[in-house]
C-alpha positions in Angstrom: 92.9 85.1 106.7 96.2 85.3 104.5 97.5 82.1 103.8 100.4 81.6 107.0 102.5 79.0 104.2 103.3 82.0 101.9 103.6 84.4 104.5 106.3 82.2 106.0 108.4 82.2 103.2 108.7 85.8 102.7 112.0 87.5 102.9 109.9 90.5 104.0 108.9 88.7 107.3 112.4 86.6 107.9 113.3 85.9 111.3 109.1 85.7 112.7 107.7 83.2 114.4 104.4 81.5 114.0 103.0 83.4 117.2 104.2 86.8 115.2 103.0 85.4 111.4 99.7 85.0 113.1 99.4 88.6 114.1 101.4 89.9 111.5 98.7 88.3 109.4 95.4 90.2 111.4 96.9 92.9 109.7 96.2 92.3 106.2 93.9 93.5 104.1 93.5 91.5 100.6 93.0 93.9 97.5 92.4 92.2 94.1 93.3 94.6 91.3 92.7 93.7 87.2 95.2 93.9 84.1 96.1 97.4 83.3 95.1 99.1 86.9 96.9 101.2 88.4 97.4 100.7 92.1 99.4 103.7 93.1 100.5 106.4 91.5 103.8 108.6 91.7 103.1 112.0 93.8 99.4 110.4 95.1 100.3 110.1 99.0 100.2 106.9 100.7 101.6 104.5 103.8 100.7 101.4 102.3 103.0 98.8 101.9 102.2 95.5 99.6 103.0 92.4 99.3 102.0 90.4 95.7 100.2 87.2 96.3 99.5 86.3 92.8 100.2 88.2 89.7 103.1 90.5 88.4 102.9 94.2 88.9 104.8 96.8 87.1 106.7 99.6 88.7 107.6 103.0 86.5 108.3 106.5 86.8 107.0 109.5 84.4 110.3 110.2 82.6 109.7 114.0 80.9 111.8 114.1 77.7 113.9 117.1 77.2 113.6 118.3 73.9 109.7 117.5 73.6 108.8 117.8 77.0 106.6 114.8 76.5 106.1 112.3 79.4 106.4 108.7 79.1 106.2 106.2 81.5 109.5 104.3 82.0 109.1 101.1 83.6 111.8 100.6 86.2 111.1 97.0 87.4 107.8 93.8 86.9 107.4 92.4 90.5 106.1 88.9 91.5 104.4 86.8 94.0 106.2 87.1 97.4 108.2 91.1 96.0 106.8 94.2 97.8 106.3 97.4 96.8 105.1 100.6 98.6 108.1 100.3 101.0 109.2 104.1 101.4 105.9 105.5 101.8 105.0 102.8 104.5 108.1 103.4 106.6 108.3 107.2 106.6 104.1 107.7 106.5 101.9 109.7 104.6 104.7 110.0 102.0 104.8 111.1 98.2 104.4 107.8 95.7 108.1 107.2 94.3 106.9 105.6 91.7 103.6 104.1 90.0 102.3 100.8 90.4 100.3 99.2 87.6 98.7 95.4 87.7 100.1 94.2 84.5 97.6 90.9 84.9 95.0 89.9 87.5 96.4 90.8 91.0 95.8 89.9 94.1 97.8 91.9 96.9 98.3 91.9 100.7 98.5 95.6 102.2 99.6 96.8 105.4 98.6 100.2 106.8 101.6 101.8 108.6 99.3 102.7 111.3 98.3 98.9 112.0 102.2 98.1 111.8 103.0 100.7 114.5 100.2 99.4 116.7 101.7 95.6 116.0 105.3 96.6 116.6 104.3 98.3 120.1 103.2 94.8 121.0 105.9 93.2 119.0 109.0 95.2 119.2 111.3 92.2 118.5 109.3 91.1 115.7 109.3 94.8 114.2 112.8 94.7 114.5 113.0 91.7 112.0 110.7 93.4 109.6 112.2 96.5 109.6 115.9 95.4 108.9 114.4 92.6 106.4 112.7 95.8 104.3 116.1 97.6 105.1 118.1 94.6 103.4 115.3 94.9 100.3 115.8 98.6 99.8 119.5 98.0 100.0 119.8 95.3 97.3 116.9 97.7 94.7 120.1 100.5 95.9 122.5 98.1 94.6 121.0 97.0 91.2 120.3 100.6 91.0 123.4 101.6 91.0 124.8 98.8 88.9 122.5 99.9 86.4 123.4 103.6 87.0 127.2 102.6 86.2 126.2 100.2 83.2 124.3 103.4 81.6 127.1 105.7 81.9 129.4 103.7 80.9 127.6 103.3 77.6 126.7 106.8 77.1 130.4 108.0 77.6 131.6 105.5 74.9 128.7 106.8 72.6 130.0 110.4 72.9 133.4 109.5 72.7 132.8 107.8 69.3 130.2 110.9 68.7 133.0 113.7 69.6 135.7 111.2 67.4 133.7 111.2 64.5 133.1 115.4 64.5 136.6 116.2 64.8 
């Protein structure tokens, strides 16, 4: 049985009580993945959600470039013990991978099946509540870097063309 200490402090299951970390935790299947293994990959369909236990896994997208048309991977994100990953596919089911996910050391991960969640929500509605607007709160702060970053990017590349366009004239 996952270990009831971690699970408490995840921001994924804020709000629980013991009664609903304990059934929460029947849930969970432990999956041990090596260095350099992918775990899921973009377009592969899934409804998984994980949660890392021990080891850092790295999140990317295939980025094609335009003039080459070569693809690269472009890693978006390296997630820790207690992060989760997985979360869109889990909530809407049988989704499209966002994104790959690749063990970038030894990993050990928790995964929930979105069919086991239903089932445990149907006994647990309160509890599901919790969950659901804790992985709402996660997707909004990713949203908000994201965008940050988004903002950040174009900022820069409309100073490099400005200098670019400067220098031409």
């Amino acid at each position: 049985m996952p270990d009831l200490g971690f699970l408490s402090r995840l921001r994924l299951l804020e709000g629980l009580g013991r009664e609903d970390l304990k059934e929460f935790a029947q849930l969970i299947r432990t999956q041990e993945f090596s260095a350099g293994q992918v775990i899921v990959r973009e377009g592969e369909k899934g409804d998984s959600l994980f949660i890392i236990r021990e080891g850092e896994v790295g999140v990317s997208l295939a980025i094609t470039l335009p003039v080459s048309g070569k693809e690269r991977e472009k890693v978006l994100v390296s997630l820790h013990p207690g992060e989760i990953f997985g979360e869109m596919a889990f909530i809407l089911g049988q989704e499209q991978r966002s994104a790959t996910a690749q063990a970038r050391t030894e990993v050990v991960l928790y995964e929930v099946k979105s069919s086991d969640f239903e089932d445990f929500v149907e006994r647990n509605p309160r509890a599901g509540l919790y969950i659901f607007r804790n992985i709402a709160k996660i997707i909004a702060d990713r949203l908000r870097k994201a965008n940050q970053d988004i903002a950040k990017l174009t900022t820069v590349l409309s100073v490099v063309l400005g200098q670019w366009q400067g220098s031409e004239l």
